[in-house]
N, C-alpha and C positions, 0 to 999 in steps of 0.2 A: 503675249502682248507686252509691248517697252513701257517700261514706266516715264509717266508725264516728264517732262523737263519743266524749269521753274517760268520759263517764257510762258508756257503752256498753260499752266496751274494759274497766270496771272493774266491770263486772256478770258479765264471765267469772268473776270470782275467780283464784285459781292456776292456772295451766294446768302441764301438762306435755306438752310434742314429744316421743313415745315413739317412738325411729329406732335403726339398728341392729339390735341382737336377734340370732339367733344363725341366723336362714337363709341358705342360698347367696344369698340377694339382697342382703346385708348391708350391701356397697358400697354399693347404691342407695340404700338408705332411709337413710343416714349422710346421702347427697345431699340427697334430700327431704325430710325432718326439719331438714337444717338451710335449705334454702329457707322452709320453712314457718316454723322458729322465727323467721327474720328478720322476716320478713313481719308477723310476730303483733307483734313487739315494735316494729316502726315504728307500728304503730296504735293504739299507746300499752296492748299488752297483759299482764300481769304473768305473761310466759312462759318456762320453762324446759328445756334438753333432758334425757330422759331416757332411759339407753340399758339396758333387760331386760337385757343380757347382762352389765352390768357391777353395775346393782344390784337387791336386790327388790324386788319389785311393791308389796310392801306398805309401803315405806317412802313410796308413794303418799298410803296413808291417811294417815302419821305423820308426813307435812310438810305436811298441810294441801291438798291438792293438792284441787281441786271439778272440774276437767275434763281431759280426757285428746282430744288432737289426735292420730289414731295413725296415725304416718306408714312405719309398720313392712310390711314385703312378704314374703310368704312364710309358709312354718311360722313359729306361734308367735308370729303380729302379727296375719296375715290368716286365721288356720284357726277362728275362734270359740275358740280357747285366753287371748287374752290381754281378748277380751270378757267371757269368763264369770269368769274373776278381778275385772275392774272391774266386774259385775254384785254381787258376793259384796260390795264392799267397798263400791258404790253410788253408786261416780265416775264421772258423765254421760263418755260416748265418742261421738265423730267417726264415722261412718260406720253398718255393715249389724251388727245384733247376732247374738248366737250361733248358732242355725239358718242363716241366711244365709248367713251369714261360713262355715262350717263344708262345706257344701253346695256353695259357689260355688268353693270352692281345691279341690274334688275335682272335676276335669272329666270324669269319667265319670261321676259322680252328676247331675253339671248336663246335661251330655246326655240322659241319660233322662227327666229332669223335662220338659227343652224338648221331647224327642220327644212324652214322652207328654200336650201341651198344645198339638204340630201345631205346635211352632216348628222351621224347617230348621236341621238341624246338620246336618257332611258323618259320612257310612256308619262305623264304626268296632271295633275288633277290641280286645279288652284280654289282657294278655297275664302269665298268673301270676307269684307271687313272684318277684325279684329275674330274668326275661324267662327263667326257665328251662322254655324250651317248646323240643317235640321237632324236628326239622326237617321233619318235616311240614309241623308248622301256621305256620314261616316263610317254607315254598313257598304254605301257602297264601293267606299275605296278600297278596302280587304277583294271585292268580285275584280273590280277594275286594275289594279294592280297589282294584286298576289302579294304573300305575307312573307318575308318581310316588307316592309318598305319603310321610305324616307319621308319623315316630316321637319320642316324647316323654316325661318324666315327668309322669304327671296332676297330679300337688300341687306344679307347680313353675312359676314364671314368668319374663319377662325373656329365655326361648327357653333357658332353660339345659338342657342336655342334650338339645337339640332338632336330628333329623337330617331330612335330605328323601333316600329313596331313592331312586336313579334307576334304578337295576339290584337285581335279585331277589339276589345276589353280595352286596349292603352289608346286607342287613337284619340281621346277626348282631352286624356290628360297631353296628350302630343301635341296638338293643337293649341289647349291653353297654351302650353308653354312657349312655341312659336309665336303668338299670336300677341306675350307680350313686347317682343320685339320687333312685330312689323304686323300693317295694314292687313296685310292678306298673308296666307296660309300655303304651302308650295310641298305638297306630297305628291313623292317620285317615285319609282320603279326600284327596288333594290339589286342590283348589278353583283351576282354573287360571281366575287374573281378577287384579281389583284386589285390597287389600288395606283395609279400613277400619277404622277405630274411632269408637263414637259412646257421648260422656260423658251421663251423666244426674246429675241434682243433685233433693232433695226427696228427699220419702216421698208412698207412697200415691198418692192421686189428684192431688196436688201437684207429684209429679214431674215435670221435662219434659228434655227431651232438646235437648244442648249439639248445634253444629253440628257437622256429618260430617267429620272429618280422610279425606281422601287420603293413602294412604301411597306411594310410589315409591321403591324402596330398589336399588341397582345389583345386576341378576341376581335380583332377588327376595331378596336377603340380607339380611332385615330382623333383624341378632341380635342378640346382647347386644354385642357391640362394633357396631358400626351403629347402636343404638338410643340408647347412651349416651355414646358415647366417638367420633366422628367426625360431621362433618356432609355426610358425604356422600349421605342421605339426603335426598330433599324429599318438601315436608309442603305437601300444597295444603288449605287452610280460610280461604272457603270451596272445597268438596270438588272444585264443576265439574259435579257431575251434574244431570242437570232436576231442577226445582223440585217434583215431583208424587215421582219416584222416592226424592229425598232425606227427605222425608216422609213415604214409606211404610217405607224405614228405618227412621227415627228412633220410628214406631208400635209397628214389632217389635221393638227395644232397649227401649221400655218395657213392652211383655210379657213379656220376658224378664225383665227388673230386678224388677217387680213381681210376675212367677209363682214365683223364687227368694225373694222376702222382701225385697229386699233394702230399706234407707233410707239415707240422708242423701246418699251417693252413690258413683258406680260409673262403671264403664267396660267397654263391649263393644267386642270384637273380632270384624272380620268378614270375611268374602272374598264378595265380587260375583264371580259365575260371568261369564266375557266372552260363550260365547254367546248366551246367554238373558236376563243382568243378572238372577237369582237371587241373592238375598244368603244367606250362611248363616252362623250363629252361630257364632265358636267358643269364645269365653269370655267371663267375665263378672268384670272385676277389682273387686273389694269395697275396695282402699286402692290406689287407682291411683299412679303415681309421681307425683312432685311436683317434677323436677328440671329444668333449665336446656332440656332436650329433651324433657320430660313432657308429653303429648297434651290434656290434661286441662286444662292453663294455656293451651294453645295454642287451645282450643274456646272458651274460656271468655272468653279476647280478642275472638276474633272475635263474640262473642256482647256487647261491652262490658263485661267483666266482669274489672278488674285482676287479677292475680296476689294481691295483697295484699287486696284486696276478697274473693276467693274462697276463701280463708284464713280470713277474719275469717268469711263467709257458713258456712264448713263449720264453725266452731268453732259460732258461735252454733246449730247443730243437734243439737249436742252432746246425746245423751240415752241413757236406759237401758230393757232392753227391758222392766224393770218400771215403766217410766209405762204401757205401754199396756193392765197390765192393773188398774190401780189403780180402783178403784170398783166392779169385778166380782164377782160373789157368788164365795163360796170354795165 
């Protein structure tokens, strides 16, 4: 991919890096917002950070601002909340618009969509307000989905509040711990295999799908210290698997991406079953990270596709979910 020319880089207008913001991911997107502001501004682009949590949205419109890079993770960056405000004020944004975005951070919502479209996701249990279910129904998720398994908060990423239980004995305390980061409770099927993820960049029929990251993380402890904060992690891209299987992958991340809505670009998460080599979906990131250990930059090499190139590639996609209905009878 050619690097920008300065014509180019000043056809953006104003930009703003909206990073931070007030999710448990906060840390990260501080990360990633400012990888990306970098980026933006070596390519000669008139870039600025901007952090939600410190000012308002609307001082967007009242400094002139024409594009919005949202480098933000979590509630209130990634949930269709900080879309549908730059929809209202009409500043072209980076990534999936409000359905999308809104759809894809509720991973019990995205699950059923993808079931009901015959894409594999693993078996799953969700679990009322704030995990206060009886002890019944925490004997019965050991019968219902076999030990291990996954407990989680659905609207939350980066693996925060995310347990694996090994013994029927931990689901209580799994629960609390989920439960104090989201409404409801979201234990899943454990997928004993590899662990992948495969980036997609476009819209529509445009889309295509980045090369397959391998994940190998010591014990399977792929978390939030692991992910961002150590490299004791290795990351094979390319992935290693046949040439036929990595392709049928990379088929079902773009059904997924484009059965969700999703545009400009995203990232799945997936586990390959070892007996079978079954792949199955588990999420579908709408502002993937963008930091020194980010999957997304790492796909994107392997594909030739600098860091800084693909920065400049996501801004220039920059758009509002009212271009696409422009011309349409009212």
């Amino acid at each position: 991919m050619s690097t920008a020319t300065p014509l180019q880089a000043s056809a953006m207008g104003k930009v703003a890096v909206l990073m931070g913001g007030s999710s448990a991911e906060r840390e990260i997107s501080l990360l990633s917002g400012q990888g990306v502001l970098a980026a933006l501004q070596s390519r000669g682009v008139d870039a600025h950070a901007f952090d939600p949590q410190q000012r308002s949205l609307w001082e967007l419109k009242e400094q002139g601002f024409s594009r919005c890079f949202i480098a933000l993770h979590g509630r209130h960056g990634e949930d269709g909340t900080v879309q549908g405000a730059l929809e209202l004020m009409g500043i072209a944004y980076t990534g999936s618009g409000v359905m999308a975005s809104s759809i894809a951070v509720d991973k019990v919502m995205t699950k059923r969509i993808w079931l009901a479209q015959g894409l594999a996701t693993p078996a799953y249990r969700v679990l009322g307000p704030q995990g206060q279910s009886d002890a019944q129904q925490l004997l019965d998720l050991a019968s219902a989905l076999g030990l291990p398994f996954i407990v989680k908060p659905p609207h939350e990423g980066s693996s925060i509040g995310v347990s694996k239980v090994q013994d029927a004995a931990q689901t209580q305390d799994a629960v609390r711990l989920a439960a104090r980061y989201d409404r409801d409770v979201l234990c899943e099927e454990f997928i004993i295999g590899q662990e992948l993820t495969c980036a997609v960049i476009g819209s529509g029929a445009d889309a295509r799908a980045l090369p397959i990251v391998r994940i190998e993380a010591p014990q399977g402890a792929y978390d939030y210290q692991n992910k961002y904060f150590t490299d004791v992690v290795r990351y094979h891209c390319p992935s290693g698997l046949p040439a036929l299987q990595e392709q049928s992958i990379q088929a079902m991340v773009l059904a997924a991406y484009r059965t969700l809505g999703c545009r400009g670009w995203g990232r799945a998460d997936l586990m390959l079953r070892a007996h079978d080599g079954q792949a199955f979906l588990l999420e579908m990131n709408t502002s993937p990270g963008m930091t020194s250990h980010s999957l997304v930059p790492m796909s994107a090499r392997a594909a030739g596709i600098s860091y800084e190139d693909l920065c400049l590639q996501l801004l220039a996609s920059a758009a509002l979910d009212a271009d696409s209905t422009k011309g349409q009878a009212a």
